[in-house]
C-alpha positions as CSV (number, residue, x, y, z in Angstrom):
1,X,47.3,122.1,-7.8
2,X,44.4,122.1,-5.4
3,X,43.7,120.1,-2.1
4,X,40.1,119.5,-1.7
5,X,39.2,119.5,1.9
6,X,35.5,118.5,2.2
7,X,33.9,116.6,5.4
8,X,35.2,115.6,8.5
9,X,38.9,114.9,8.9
10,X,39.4,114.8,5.2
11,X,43.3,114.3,5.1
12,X,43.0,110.5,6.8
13,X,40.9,109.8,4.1
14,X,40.8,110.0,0.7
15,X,41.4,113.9,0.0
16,X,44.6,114.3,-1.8
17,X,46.6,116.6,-4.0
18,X,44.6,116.8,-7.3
19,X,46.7,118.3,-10.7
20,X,50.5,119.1,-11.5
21,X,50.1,122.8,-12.3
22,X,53.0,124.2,-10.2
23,X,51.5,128.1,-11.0
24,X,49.5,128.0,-7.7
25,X,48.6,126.2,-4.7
26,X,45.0,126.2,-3.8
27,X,43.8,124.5,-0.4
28,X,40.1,124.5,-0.4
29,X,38.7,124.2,3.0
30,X,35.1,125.6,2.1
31,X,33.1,122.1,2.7
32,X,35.8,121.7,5.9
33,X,33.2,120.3,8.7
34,X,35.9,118.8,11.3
35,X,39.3,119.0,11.3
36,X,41.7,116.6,13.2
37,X,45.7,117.3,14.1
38,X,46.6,115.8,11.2
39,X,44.5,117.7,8.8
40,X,45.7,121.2,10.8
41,X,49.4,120.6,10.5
42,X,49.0,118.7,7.1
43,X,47.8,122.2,5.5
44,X,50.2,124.5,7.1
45,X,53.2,121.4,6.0
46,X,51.6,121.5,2.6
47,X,51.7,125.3,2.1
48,X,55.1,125.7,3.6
49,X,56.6,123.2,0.9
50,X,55.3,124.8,-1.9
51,X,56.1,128.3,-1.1
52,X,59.4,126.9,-0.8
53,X,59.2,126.4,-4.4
54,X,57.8,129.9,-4.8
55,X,54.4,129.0,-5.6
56,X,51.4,130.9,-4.9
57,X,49.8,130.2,-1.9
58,X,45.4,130.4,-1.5
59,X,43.3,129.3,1.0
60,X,39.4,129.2,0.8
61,X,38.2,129.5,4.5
62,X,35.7,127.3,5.1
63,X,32.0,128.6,4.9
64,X,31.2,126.8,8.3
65,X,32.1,129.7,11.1
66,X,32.7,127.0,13.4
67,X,35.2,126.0,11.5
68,X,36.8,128.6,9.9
69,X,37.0,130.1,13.8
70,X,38.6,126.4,14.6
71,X,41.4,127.5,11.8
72,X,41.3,130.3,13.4
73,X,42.4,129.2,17.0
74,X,44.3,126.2,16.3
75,X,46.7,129.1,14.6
76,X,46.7,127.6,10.9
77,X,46.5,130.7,9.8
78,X,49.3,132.0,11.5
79,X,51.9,129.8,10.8
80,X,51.0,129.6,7.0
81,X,53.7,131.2,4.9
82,X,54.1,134.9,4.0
83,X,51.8,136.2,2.0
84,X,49.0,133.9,1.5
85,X,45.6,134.7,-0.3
86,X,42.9,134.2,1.8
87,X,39.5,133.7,0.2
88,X,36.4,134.2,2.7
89,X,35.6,135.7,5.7
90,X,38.7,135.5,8.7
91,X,36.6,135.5,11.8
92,X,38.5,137.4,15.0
93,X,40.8,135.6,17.2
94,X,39.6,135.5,20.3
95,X,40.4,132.5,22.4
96,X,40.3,131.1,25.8
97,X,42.8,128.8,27.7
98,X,42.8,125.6,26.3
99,X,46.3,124.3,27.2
100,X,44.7,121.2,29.1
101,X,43.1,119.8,26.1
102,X,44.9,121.2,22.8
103,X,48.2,122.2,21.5
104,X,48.0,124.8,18.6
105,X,50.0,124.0,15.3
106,X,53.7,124.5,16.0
107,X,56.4,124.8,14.0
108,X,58.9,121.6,14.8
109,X,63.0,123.0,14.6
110,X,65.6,121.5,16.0
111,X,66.1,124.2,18.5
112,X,62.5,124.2,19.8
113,X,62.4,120.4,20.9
114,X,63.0,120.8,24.5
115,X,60.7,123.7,24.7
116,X,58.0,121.8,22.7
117,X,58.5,118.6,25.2
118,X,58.0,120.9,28.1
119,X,54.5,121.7,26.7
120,X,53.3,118.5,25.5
121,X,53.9,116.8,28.5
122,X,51.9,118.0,31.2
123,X,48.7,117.9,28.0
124,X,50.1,114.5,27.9
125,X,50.3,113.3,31.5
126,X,47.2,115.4,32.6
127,X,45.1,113.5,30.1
128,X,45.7,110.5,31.6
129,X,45.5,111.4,35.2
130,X,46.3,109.2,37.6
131,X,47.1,106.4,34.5
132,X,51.1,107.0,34.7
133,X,51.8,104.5,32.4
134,X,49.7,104.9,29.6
135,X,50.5,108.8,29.5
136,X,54.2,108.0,29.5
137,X,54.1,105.5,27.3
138,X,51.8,107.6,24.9
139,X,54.4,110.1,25.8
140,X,56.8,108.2,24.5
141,X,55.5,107.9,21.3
142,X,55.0,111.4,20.8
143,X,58.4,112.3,21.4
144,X,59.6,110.0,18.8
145,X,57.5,111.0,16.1
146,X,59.2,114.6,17.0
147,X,62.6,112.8,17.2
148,X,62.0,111.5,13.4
149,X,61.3,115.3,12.2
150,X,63.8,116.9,13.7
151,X,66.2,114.3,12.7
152,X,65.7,112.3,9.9
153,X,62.9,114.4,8.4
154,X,64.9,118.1,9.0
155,X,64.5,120.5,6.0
156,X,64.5,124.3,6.1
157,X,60.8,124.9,5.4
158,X,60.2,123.0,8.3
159,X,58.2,120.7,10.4
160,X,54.9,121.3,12.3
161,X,52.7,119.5,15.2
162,X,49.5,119.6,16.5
163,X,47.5,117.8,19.4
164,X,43.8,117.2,20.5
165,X,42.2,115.6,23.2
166,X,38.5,114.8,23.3
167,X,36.3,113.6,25.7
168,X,34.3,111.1,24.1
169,X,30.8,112.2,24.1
170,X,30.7,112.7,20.5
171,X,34.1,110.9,19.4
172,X,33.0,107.1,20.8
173,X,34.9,107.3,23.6
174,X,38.1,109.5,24.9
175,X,41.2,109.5,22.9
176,X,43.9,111.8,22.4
177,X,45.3,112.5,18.2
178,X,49.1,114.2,17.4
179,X,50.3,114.5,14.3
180,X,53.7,115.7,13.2
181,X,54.3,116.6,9.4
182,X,58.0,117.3,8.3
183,X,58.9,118.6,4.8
184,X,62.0,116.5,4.6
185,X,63.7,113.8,2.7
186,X,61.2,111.2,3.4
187,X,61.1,107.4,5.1
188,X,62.3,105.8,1.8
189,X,64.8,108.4,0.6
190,X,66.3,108.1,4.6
191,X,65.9,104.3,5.0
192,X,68.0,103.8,1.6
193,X,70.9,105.7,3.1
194,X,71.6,102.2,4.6
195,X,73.0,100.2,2.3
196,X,70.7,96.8,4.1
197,X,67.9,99.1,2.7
198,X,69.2,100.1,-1.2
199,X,67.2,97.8,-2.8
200,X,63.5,99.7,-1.4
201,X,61.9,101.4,-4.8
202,X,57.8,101.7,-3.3
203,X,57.4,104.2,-0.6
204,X,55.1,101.8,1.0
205,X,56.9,98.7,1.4
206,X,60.0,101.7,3.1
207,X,57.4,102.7,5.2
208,X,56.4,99.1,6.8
209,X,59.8,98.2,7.1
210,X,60.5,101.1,9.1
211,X,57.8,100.4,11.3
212,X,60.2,97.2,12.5
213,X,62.4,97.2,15.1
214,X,66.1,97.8,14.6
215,X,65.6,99.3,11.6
216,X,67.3,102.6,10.5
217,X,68.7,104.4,7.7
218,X,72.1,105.3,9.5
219,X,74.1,102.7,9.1
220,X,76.0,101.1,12.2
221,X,73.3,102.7,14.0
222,X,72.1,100.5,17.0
223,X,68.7,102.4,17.8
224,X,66.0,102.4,14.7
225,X,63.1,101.7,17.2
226,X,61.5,105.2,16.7
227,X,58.5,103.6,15.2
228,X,58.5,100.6,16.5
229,X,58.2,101.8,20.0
230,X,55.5,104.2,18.2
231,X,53.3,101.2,17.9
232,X,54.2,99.5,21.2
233,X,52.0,101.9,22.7
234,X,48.9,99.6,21.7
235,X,50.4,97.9,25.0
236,X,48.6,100.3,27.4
237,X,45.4,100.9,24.8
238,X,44.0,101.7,21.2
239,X,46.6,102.6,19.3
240,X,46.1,103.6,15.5
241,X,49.5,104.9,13.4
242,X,49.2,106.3,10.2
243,X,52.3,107.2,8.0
244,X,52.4,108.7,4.9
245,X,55.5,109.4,2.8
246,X,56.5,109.7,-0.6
247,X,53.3,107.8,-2.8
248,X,53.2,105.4,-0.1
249,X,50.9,105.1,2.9
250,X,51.1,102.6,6.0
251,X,48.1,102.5,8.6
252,X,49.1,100.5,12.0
253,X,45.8,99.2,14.3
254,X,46.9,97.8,17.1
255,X,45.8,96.5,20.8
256,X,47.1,95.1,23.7
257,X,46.2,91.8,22.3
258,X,46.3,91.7,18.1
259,X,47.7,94.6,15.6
260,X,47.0,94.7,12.0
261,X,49.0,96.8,9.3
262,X,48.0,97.5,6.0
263,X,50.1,99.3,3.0
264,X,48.2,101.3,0.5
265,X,49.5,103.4,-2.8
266,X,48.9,107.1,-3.1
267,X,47.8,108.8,-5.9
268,X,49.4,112.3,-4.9
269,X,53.2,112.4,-3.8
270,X,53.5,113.6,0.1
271,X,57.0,115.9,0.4
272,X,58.3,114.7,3.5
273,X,56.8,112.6,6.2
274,X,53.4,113.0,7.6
275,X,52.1,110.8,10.8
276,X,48.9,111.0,12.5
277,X,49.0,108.8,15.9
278,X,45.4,108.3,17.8
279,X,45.6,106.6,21.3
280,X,42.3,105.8,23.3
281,X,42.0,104.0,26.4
282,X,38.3,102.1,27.3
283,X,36.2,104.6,29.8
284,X,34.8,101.2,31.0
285,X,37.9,100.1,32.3
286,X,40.2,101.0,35.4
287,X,42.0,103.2,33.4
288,X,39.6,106.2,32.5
289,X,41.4,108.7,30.7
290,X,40.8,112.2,32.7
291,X,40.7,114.5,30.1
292,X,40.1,118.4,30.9
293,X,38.6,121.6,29.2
């Protein structure tokens, strides 16, 4: 099996897992020019699950230095699992204090929530200054993606998050990206626990459905608003959601005035539950986001 993982941000796109040959797992990273949350966590997810299933692990470092020190820094290579090949050159980790505008992939237990929460909060909060309630409602959602891996989407090899705020200069405008990617069951495997949700057999139509309020795979559950109230944090800005589970795929676009969903097949299967939430806020409006080094 090999990843291909070429350009900028390549796994909110169209890279995905090429070939069913279980004797190795090669992540190819050597055309890697920019690499969002989502692409950072997605690797370490994607090598944690199939170690699981003791398969050989390689990763070629990318031949940009930039990048391969970005890898480096946003600890990918740490938290892959034991015994990894690495092809290419591992620059040095040296780093600086970034804590006001990044958090480094984590790995996502059940016993490490609270101590995660205490961490992403203040990123959280600082980004959005003196804009209370758009960092606690972006807050919000960030804690509920967690909530979702560490409940629904619990497995032993495990769940991992990372975050990024930019400023804008180069991204059009600030935003801030998290992405959490769990290795569990997986929305439609969960969602079909309920027996109102049995009948679900395309990941994608489990996916959108989730996205609803009220809706939950426990049944005689009253909550199931994890990601609905995900998405309701287009109330204080840009908000884009993508989810990917299963061979399904469900992106969210959404305002403070219109949101649009669309559902999309996938040609690989995703083992668990992967989400990728973006949130911007207008630097033209009262509420400029006040983002740090």
């Amino acid at each position: 099996m090999e990843l291909n993982l070429a350009g900028a941000m390549p796994l909110t796109d169209g890279a995905f897992l090429m070939g069913e040959d279980a004797d190795q797992l090669v992540l190819d990273a050597t055309a890697l020019t920019f690499a969002c949350p989502l692409d950072l966590a997605g690797i370490v997810g994607l090598a944690h699950w199939a170690a699981s299933s003791a398969i050989p692990v390689t990763l070629m470092m990318p031949l940009d230095q930039g990048m391969a020190s970005y890898l480096q820094r946003m600890d990918v290579l740490r938290h892959l699992p034991s015994r990894p090949k690495i092809v290419g050159r591992v620059p040095p980790d040296t780093r600086s204090d970034r804590s006001g505008s990044l958090l480094e992939v984590t790995a996502l237990n059940r016993g490490n929530v609270d101590d995660l929460a205490e961490r992403l909060g203040p990123l959280v909060m600082g980004f959005y200054g003196e804009d209370s309630e758009a960092g606690a409602a972006v807050l919000r959602a960030c804690g509920e993606l967690v909530g979702n891996a560490t409940e629904h989407g619990h497995s032993e090899r495990g769940a991992f998050m990372a975050a990024q705020l930019h400023r804008g200069a180069t991204t059009g405008g600030p935003r801030l990206e998290f992405a959490v990617c769990d290795t569990g069951m997986g929305v439609m495997e969960h969602l079909r626990l309920n027996p109102k949700y049995a009948h679900y057999t395309l990941d994608k139509h489990a996916i959108a459905k989730a996205t609803e309020a009220g809706v939950t795979g426990v049944p005689d559950d009253e909550r199931g608003n994890g990601l609905y109230d995900v998405i309701k944090a287009r109330q204080v800005g840009e908000v884009s959601l993508q989810i990917r589970s299963g061979r399904g795929e469900v992106r969210i676009q959404g305002s403070p005035t219109s949101q649009q969903q669309t559902l999309h097949d996938r040609p690989d299967q995703t083992a668990g539950t992967w989400a990728w939430l973006t949130h911007r806020l207008s630097a033209g409006s009262n509420t400029v986001v006040q983002s740090r080094k």
